[in-house]
C-alpha positions in Angstrom: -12.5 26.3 -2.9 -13.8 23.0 -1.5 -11.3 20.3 -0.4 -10.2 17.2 0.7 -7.3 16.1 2.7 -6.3 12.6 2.3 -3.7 11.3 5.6 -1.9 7.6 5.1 -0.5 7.4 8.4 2.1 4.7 8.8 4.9 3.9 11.5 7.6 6.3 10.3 5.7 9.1 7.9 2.8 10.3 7.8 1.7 11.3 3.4 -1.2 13.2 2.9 -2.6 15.0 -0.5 -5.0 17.6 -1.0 -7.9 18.1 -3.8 -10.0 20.8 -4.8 -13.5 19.0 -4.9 -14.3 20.6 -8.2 -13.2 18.8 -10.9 -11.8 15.5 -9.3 -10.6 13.3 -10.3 -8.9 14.9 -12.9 -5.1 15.9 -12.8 -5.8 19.4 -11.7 -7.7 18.7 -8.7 -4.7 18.2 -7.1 -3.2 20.7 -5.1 -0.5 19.1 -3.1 1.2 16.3 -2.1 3.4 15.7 1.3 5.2 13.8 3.2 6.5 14.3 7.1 9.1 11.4 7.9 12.2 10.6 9.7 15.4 11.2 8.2 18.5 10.5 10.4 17.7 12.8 13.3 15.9 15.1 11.9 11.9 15.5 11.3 11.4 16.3 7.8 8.3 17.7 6.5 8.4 17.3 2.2 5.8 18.8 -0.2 5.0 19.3 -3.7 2.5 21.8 -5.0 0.8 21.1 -8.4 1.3 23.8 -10.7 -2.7 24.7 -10.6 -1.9 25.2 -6.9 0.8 27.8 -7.7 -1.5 30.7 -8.3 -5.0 28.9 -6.5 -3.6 28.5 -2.9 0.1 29.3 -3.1 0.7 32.5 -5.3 4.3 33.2 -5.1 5.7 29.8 -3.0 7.9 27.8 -4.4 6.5 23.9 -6.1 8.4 21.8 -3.9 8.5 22.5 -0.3 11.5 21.1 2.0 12.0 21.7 5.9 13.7 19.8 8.6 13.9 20.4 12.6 15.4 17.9 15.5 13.7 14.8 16.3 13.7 14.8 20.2 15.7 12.3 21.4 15.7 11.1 18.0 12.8 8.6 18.0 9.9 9.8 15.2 6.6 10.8 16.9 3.6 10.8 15.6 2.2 13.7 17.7 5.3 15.9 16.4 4.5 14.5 12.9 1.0 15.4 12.7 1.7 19.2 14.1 4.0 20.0 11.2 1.6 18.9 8.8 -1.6 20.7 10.2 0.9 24.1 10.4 1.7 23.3 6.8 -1.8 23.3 6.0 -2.9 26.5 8.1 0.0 28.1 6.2 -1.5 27.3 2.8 -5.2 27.7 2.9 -6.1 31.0 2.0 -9.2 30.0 0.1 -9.3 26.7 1.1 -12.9 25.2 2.7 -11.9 21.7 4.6 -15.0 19.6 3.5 -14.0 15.9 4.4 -10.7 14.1 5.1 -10.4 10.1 4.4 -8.0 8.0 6.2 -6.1 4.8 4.7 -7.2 2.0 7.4 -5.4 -1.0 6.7 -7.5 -3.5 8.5 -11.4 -3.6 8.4 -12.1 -7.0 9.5 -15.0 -8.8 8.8 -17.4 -6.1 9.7 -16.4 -3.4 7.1 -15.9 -4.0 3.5 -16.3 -0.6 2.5 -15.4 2.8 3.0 -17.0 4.2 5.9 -17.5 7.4 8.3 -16.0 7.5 11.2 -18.0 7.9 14.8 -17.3 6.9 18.1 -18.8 3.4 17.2 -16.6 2.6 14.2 -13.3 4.0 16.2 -13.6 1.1 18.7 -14.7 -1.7 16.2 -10.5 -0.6 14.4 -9.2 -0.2 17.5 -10.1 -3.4 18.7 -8.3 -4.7 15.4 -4.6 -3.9 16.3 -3.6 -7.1 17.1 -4.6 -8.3 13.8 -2.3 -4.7 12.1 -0.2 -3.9 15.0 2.4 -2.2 12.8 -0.1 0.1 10.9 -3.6 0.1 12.8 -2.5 2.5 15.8 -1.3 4.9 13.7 -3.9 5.1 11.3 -6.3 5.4 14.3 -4.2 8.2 16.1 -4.4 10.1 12.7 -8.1 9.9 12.4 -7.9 10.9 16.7 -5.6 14.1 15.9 -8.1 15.3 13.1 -10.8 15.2 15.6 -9.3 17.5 18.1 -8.2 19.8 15.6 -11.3 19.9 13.0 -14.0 18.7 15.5 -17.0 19.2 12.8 -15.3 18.1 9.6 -16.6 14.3 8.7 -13.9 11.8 8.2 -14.0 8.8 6.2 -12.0 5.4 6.9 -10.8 3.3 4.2 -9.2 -0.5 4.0 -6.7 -2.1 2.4 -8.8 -5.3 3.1 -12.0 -4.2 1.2 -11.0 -4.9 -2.3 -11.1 -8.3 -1.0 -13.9 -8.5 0.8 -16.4 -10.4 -1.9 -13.8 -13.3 -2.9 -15.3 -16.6 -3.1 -15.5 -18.0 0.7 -12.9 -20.9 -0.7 -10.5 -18.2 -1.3 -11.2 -16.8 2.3 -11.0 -19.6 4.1 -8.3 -21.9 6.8 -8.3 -25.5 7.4 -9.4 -24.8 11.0 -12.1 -25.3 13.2 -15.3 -23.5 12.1 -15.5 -21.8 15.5 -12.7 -20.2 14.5 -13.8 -19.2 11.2 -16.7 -18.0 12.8 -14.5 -16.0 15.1 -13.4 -14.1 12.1 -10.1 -16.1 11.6 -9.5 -15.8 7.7 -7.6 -14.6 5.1 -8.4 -10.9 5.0 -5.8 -9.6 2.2 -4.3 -5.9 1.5 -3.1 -3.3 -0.3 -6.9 -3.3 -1.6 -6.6 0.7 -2.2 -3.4 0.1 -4.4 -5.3 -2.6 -6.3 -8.5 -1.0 -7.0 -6.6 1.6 -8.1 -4.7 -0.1 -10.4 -7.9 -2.3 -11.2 -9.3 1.0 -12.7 -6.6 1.7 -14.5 -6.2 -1.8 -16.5 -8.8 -0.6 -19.0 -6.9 2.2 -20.7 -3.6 0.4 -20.1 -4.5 -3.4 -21.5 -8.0 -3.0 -23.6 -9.8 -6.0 -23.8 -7.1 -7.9 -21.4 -8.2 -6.3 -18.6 -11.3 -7.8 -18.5 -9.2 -10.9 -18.4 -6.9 -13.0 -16.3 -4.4 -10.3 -14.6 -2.2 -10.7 -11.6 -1.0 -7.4 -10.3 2.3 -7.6 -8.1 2.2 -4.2 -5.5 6.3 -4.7 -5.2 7.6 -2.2 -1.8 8.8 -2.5 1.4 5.4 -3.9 1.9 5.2 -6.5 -0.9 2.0 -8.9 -2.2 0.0 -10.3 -5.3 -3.2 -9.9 -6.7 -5.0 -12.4 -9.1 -7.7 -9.9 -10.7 -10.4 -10.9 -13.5 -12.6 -8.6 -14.4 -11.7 -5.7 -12.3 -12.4 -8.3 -8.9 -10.3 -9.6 -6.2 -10.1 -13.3 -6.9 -7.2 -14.1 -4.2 -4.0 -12.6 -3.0 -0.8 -13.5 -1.0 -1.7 -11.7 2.4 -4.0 -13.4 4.3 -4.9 -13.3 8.0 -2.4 -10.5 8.8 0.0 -8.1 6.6 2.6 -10.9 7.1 1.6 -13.8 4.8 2.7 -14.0 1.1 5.7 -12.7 -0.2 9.2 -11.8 1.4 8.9 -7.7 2.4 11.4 -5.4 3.1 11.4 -6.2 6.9 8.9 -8.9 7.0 9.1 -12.6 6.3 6.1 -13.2 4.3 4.5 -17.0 4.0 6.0 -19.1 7.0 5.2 -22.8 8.1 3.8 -21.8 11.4 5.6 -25.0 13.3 8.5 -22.1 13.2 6.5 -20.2 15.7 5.8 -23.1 17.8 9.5 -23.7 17.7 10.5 -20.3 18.2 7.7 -20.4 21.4 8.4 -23.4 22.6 12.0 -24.8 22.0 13.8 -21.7 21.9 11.9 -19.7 24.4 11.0 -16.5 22.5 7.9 -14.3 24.1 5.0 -13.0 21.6 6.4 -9.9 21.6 10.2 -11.1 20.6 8.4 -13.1 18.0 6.3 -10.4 16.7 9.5 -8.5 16.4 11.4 -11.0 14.7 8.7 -11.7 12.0 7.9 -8.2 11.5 11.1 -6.2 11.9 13.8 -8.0 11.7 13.1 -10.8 8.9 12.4 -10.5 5.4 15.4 -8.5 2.7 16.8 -7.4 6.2 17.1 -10.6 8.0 17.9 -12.2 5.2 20.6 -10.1 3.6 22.1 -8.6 7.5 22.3 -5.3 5.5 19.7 -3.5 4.4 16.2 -3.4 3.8 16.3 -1.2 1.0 16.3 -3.2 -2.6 18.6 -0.3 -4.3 21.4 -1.2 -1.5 20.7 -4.7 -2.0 21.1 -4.6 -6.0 24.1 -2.1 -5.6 26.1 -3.8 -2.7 29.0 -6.3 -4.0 28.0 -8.9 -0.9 27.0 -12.3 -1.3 24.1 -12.4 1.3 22.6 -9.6 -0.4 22.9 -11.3 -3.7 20.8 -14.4 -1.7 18.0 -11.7 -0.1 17.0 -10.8 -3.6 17.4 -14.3 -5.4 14.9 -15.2 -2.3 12.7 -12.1 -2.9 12.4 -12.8 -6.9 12.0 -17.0 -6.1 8.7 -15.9 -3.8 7.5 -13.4 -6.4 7.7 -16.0 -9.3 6.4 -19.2 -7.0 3.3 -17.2 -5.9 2.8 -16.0 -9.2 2.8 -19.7 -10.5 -0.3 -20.3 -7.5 -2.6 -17.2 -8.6 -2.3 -18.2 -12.1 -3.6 -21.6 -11.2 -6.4 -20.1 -9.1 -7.1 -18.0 -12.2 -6.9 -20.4 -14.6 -4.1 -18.7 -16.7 -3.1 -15.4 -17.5 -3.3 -12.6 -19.9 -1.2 -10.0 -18.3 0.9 -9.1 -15.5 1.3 -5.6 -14.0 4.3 -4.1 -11.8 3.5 -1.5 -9.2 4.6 0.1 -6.4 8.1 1.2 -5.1 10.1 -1.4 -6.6 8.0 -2.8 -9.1 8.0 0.9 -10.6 11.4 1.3 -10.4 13.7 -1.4 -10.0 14.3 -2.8 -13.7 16.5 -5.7 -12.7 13.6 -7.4 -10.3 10.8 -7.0 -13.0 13.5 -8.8 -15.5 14.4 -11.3 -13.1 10.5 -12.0 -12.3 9.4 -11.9 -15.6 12.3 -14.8 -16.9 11.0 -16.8 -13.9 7.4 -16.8 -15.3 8.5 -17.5 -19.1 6.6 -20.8 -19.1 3.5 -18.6 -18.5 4.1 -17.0 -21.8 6.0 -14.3 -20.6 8.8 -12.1 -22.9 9.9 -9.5 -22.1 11.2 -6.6 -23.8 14.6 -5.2 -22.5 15.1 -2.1 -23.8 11.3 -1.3 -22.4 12.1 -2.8 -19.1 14.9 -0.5 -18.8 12.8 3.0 -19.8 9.8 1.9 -17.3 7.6 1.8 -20.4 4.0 1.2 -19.9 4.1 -1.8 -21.2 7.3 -3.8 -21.2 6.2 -7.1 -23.0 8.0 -8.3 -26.1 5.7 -8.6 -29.8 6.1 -12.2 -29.2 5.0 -12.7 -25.1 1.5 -13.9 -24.6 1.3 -12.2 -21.5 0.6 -8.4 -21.8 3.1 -7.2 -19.3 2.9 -3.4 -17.8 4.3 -1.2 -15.1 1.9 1.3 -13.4 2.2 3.7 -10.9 -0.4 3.2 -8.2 -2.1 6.2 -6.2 -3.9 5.5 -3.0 -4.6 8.5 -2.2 -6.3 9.2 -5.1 -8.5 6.3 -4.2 -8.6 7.4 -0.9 -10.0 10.8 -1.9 -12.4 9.2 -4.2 -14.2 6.9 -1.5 -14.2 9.8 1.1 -15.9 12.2 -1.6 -18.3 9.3 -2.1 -19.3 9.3 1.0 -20.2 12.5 2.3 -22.3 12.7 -1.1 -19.9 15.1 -3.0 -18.9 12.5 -5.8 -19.2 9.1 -7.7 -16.4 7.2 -6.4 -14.4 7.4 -9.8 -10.8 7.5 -9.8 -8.7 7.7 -12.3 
């Protein structure tokens, strides 16, 4: 059976999914999904096989998968990381021919705004865009390094969160700076492209005619930005220059007047690096709260700061949504995705009250089932939650590429 493994490397797990090349995209092409990631101390490598899998790859192993071993010295390694999940993969494939693996890049800069295989050529152009992704670039690059050594001959594909962007209007795009710098490639970029074109797909069976509309699509984690999409395009988004701009994240601070970097710099002293790991690390429902950057602890926990991180988070949220429905000229629906846009009820609510001069009702008892679609009769706004799938997406542009599909997902 032809397949291809998909790897989304980022700073403490590595996920990766596997699909039978016959048949994709549909359900059954599947064959397993896995995480390896840090948990306390311990290294933990997490898989679920799909039930066509069982008897395919796995005959007699059990559908979910769950080991753990040391971390040494505790820290989480990628190198350590990557070895459990190749030995979970020489374990299961009996039957198995590795045709192609795809790789989530986050940045592509100006040079790539599509998928594209990887040679020696395309690994420096990334690597020389770390500064611009310094929390997830390296380790996407290491991953695509690692698969090299291992499957020297197998032809890997990289694909960016910043493409789905790529073909906004150059308004859109743009800085009030010096053209040089423009030139220079100083822009706004955006991400979480895989998660929107997925999503973008998706908006015709979910919204009918609306998707063809005004929609702004809110990709709600520990990484956190907007969308504005009409007609399946990337009109504009929250993240611009860098993964930092845009909404308050989970450890990130999201849209900042940057005279607060020239007074961290300058009147208080800070280096680039304590910056950087202020504004990436330490800020956002973390800094903001002192507890947690985990929304779940934040809505559970009886403290008052906490109560202020997410009052903060939902405020951003409803105050961007206000610009991209401007930029779109109005809006016929909204769309929850994402870690806690799938799952955290109160925070869609809370969001959704804060846009009701858009149009927006809500409907509770939806809200609270994670229906499909969560709007009231009477809303304007077609309102929806949808899980997204990047990998999916992921496997779809790699089969593309090395000629063994049409790019579909869904």
């Amino acid at each position: 059976m032809d397949a291809v493994l998909v790897i989304n490397a980022g700073s403490s797990s590595i996920k990766f999914a596997v699909y039978s090349v016959a048949g994709f995209p549909q359900p059954q092409a599947l064959i397993a999904r896995g995480h390896v990631a840090q948990v306390g101390d311990q290294l933990e490598l997490l898989v679920k096989l799909s039930a066509a899998a069982m008897a395919a790859v796995a005959a007699g192993g059990k559908p979910t998968e769950r080991s753990q071993s040391p971390l040494e010295h505790g820290l989480f390694n990628h190198d350590t990381a990557m070895a459990r999940m190749f030995a979970w993969l020489d374990a299961h494939q009996a039957g198995l021919r590795l045709v192609a693996v795809g790789h989530r890049v986050v940045h592509g800069g100006s040079q790539y705004s599509a998928a594209v295989r990887v040679n020696a050529e395309v690994l420096r152009d990334l690597t020389a865009l770390i500064p611009l992704a310094p929390l997830h670039q390296p380790h996407n690059l290491q991953a695509i390094r690692a698969v090299s050594q291992r499957w020297p001959d197998v032809p890997q594909v990289a694909c960016f969160d910043t493409a789905f962007h790529a073909h906004q209007a150059p308004v859109a795009q743009a800085y009030a700076l010096p053209r040089e710098l423009s030139a220079a490639g100083v822009r706004r970029y955006g991400f979480h492209g895989l998660s929107y074109e997925y999503i973008a797909g998706q908006l015709p069976r979910v919204l009918g005619g609306a998707s063809q509309g005004r929609v702004i699509v809110a990709h709600l984690g520990n990484g956190a930005s907007l969308c504005a999409i009409k007609a399946g395009r990337s009109v504009a988004s929250t993240m611009g220059f860098s993964a930092l701009d845009g909404l308050m994240m989970g450890s990130r601070c999201g849209a900042l007047d940057p005279g607060v970097v020239l007074y961290l710099l300058q009147e208080m002293h800070l280096t680039a690096a304590e910056v950087s790991d202020l504004l990436y690390r330490r800020s956002g429902l973390l800094g903001v709260s002192g507890i947690s950057s985990d929304m779940q602890v934040l809505l559970d926990s009886p403290e008052p700061h906490a109560a202020e991180a997410v009052a903060l988070f939902v405020h951003r949220i409803v105050v961007e949504i206000g610009a991209l429905a401007a930029a779109l000229g109005g809006l016929d629906a909204l769309v929850f995705s994402a870690g806690i846009g799938e799952h955290a009820a109160p925070i869609r609510a809370r969001v959704c009250e804060g846009c009701a001069w858009l149009g927006v009702v809500l409907d509770d008892a939806a809200n609270q089932r994670a229906d499909t679609l969560i709007h009231a009769p009477s809303s304007r706004v077609q309102v929806a939650v949808l899980p997204t799938d990047e990998e999916q997406m992921i496997a779809a542009h790699t089969l593309r590429d090395v000629g063994l599909g049409d790019g579909f997902a869904g």
